[in-house]
C-alpha positions as CSV (number, residue, x, y, z in Angstrom):
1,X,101.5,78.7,93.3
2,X,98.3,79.6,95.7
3,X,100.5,80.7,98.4
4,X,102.2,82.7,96.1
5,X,99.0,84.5,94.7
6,X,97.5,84.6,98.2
7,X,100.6,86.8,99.2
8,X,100.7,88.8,95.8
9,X,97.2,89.9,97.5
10,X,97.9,90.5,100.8
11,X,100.9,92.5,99.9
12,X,98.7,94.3,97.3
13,X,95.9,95.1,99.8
14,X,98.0,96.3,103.0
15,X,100.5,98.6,100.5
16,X,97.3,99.4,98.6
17,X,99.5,99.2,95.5
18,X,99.1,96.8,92.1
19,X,102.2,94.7,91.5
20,X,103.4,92.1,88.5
21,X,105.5,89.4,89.9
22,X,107.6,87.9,86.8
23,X,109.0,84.3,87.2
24,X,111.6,83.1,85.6
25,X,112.9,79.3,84.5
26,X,115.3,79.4,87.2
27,X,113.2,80.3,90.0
28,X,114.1,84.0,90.0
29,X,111.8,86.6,89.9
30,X,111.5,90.5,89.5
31,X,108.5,92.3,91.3
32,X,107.5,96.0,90.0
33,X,104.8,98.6,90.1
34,X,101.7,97.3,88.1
35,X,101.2,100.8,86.4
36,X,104.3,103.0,86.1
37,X,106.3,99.5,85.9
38,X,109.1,101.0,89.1
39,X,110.9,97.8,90.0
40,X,110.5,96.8,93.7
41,X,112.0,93.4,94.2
42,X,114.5,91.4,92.6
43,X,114.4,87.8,93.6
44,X,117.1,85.0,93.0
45,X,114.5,82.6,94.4
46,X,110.9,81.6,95.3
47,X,111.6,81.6,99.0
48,X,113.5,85.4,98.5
49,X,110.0,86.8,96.9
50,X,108.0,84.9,99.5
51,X,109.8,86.9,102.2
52,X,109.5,90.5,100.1
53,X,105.6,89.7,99.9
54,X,105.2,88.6,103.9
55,X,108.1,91.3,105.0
56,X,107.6,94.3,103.1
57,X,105.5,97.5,103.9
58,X,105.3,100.6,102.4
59,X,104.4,104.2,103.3
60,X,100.8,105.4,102.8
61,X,99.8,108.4,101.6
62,X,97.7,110.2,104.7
63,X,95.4,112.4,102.6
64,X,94.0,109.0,100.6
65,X,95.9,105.9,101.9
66,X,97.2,104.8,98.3
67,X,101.2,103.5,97.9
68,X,103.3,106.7,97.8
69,X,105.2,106.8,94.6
70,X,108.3,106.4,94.0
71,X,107.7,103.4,96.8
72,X,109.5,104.3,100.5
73,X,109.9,101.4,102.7
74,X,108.0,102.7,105.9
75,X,110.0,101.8,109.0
């Protein structure tokens, strides 16, 4: 679980963007948008959400730096 929250907040801080991770029983999870509740991620395990977290990086707004929205994967 603290490598889990430790890459909840790195993703948070490099897409400047507030996420809820939901776990499930089974190990699957679903990632969305803290505020306007978009879905990001689905996961059918922990390693899958892991990889989103460490892999994924979104484009920043140039006037203010904050998570455009709807999310675009930057490339």
């Amino acid at each position: 679980m603290k490598t889990t929250l430790q890459l909840i907040g790195n993703f948070e801080k490099r897409n400047n963007i507030s996420i809820a991770v939901k776990i499930f029983g089974d190990g699957s999870s679903v990632t969305e948008e803290f505020w306007d509740e978009e879905e990001l991620n689905e996961s059918s395990n922990i390693d899958e959400l892991h990889e989103f977290l460490k892999n994924t990086q979104y484009k920043l707004s140039e006037d203010d730096g904050r998570c455009l929205s709807p999310v675009q994967i930057a490339e």
